[in-house]
N, C-alpha and C positions, 0 to 999 in steps of 0.2 A: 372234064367232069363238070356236072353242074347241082349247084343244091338248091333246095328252093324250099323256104319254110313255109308251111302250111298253118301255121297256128298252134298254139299249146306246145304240145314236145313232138309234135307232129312235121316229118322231114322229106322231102322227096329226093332221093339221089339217083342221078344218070349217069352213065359212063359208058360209052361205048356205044352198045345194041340192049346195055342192061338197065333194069329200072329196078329202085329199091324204095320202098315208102316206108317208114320208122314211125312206130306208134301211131296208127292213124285215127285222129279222132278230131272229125273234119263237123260231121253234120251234125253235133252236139253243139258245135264252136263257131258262136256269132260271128268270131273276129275270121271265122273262114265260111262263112254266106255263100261268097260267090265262085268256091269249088265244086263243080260237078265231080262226085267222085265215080261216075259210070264213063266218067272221060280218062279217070287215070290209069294206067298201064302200070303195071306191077311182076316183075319176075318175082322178086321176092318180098316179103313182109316181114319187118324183124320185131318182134314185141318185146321190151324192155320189164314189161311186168304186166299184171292181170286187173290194172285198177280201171273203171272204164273210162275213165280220159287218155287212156293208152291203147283200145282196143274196140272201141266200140263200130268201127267202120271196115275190121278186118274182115268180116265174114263176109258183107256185100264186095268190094273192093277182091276178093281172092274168088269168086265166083263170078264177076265179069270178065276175070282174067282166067280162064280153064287153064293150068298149068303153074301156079302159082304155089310157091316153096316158102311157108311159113315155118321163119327162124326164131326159136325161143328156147324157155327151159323147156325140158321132157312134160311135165305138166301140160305147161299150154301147149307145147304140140300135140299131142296124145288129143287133148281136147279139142282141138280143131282137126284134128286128120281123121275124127268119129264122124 
């Protein structure tokens, strides 16, 4: 398994063949500049809550990745699965 912070509360987990990105809120966040996030690979996206320092990069980031499985409350999934 590998983890790799990304900035803010923003987390990349790998394991296996699986990739997980936690909160991502990369291209708001100076202190992560030099992430390309059309380079990141994401099975799943887990949102922790709806503030946008936790979610502002989910929509691009899950539409690079065609088949991407956004974990949160009913709320935020409902709202991204529209």
């Amino acid at each position: 398994m590998k983890i790799t912070y990304l900035g803010h509360a923003s987390l990349h987990i790998q394991f296996d063949e699986t990739s997980i990105i936690v909160d991502p809120f990369i291209t708001g966040n100076p202190l992560a500049s030099d992430i390309d996030i059309n380079s990141l690979k994401a099975d799943y996206i887990l949102i922790t809550h709806a503030h946008q320092d936790h979610i502002l990069d989910v929509e691009a980031i899950a539409k690079n990745n065609l088949g991407t499985t956004i974990v949160s409350n009913y709320e935020i999934a409902m709202h991204y699965g529209g």
